[in-house]
GUZAFI-128964 format. One line per 8 residues: number of its first residue (from 1); their letters; for each residue x, y, z of C-alpha. Coordinates in Angstrom, 2 decimals, padded with zeros to 5 digits. Layout:
! GUZAFI-128964
NUM) A) X/Y/Z | ...;
This chain:
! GUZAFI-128964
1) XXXXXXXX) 196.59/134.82/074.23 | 196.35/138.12/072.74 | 196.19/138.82/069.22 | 196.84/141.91/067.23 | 193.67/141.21/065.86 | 190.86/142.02/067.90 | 186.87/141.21/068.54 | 184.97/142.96/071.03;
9) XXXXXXXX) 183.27/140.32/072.40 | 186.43/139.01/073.58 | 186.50/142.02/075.97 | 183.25/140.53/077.75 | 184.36/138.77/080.92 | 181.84/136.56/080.40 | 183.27/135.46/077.34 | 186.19/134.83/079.25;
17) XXXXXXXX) 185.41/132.39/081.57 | 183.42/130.71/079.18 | 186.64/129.91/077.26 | 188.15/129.07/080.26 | 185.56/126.83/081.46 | 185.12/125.12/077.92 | 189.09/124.37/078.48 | 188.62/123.20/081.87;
25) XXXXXXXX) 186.08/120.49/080.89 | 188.73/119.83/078.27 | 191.25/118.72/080.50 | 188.90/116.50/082.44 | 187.59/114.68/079.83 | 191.18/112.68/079.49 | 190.08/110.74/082.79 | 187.03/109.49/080.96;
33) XXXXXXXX) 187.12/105.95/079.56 | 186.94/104.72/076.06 | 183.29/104.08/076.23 | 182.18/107.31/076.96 | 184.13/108.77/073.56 | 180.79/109.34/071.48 | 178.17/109.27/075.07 | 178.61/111.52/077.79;
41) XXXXXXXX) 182.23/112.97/076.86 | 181.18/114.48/073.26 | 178.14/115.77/074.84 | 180.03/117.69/077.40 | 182.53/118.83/075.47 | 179.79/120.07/072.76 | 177.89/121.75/075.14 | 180.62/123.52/077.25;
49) XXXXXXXX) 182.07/124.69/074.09 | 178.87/126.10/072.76 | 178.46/128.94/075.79 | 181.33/131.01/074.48 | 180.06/130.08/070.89 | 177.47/131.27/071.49 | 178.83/134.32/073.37 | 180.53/135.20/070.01;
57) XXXXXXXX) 177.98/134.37/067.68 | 175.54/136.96/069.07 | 177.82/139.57/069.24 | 177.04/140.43/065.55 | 173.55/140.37/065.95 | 170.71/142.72/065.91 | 169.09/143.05/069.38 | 166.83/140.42/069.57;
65) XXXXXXXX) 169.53/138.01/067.94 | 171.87/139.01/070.51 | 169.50/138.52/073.44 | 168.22/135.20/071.86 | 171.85/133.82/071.32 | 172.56/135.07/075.46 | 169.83/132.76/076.22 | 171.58/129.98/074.37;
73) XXXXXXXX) 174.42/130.02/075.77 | 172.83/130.17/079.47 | 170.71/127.09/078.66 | 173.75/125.79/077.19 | 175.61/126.53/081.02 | 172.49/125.16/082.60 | 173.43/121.53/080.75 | 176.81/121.68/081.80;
81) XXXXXXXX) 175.10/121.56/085.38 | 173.71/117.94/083.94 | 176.63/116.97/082.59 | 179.18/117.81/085.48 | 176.57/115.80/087.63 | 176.72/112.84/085.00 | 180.28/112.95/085.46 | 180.77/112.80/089.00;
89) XXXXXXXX) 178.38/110.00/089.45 | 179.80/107.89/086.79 | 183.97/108.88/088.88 | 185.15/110.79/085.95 | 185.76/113.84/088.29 | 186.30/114.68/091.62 | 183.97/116.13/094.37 | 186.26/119.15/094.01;
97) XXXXXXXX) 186.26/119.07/089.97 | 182.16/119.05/090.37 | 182.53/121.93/093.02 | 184.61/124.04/090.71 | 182.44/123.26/087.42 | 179.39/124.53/089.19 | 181.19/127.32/090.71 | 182.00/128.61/087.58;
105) XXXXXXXX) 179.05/127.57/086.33 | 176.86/129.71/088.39 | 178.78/132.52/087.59 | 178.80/132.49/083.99 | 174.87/131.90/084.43 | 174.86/135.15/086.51 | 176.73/137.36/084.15 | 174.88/136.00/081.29;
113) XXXXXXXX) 171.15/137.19/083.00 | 173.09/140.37/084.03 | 174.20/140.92/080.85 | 170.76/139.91/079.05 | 169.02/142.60/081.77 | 171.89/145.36/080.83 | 170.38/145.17/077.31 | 166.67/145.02/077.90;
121) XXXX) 167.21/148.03/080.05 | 168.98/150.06/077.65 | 166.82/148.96/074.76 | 163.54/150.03/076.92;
């Protein structure tokens, strides 16, 4: 979706496949059962969410707010990890679902670190 009306965090590929993993976890959540509505199903949708949140919330930060929000949203990628796991154990997902989750996964926790070096760098 594009809008006429622009951010420039959205320009961070990061960002990106944040939003596109939060919406991924989205769709799987439908083949969770009732039970799971307010255990592991809010939790992972809460959590997935939160990395591009976060993402966007630091982008109008100073420095250190920015770096501290980065880290956020990687520990918030690093419970998705948890969560996926929780999920394939319990048959919500598929082998291949889990594969893909951690997939992207690992790379949104790379370009978060490469991002968070970038900045320490530069500020240096």
């Amino acid at each position: 979706m594009k809008s006429q009306y622009h951010f420039n965090f959205e320009e961070l590929i990061v960002y990106q496949k944040a939003i596109e993993y939060g919406e991924l976890v989205h769709k799987q959540l439908n083949n969770f059962t009732k039970i799971e509505d307010y255990r592991l199903s809010f939790q992972f949708a809460r959590v997935a969410d939160s990395v591009a949140f976060n993402i966007a919330e630091s982008s109008g930060s100073s420095y250190a707010g920015f770096l501290n929000y980065l880290k956020i949203a990687r520990d918030s990628s690093r419970e998705c990890v948890a969560a996926t796991t929780k999920a394939y154990l319990r048959n919500y997902i598929t082998y291949k679902e889990s594969e893909n989750n951690r997939s992207l996964l690992v790379e949104i926790n790379k370009m978060l670190s490469a991002l968070m070096k970038h900045l320490k760098d530069k500020n240096t």
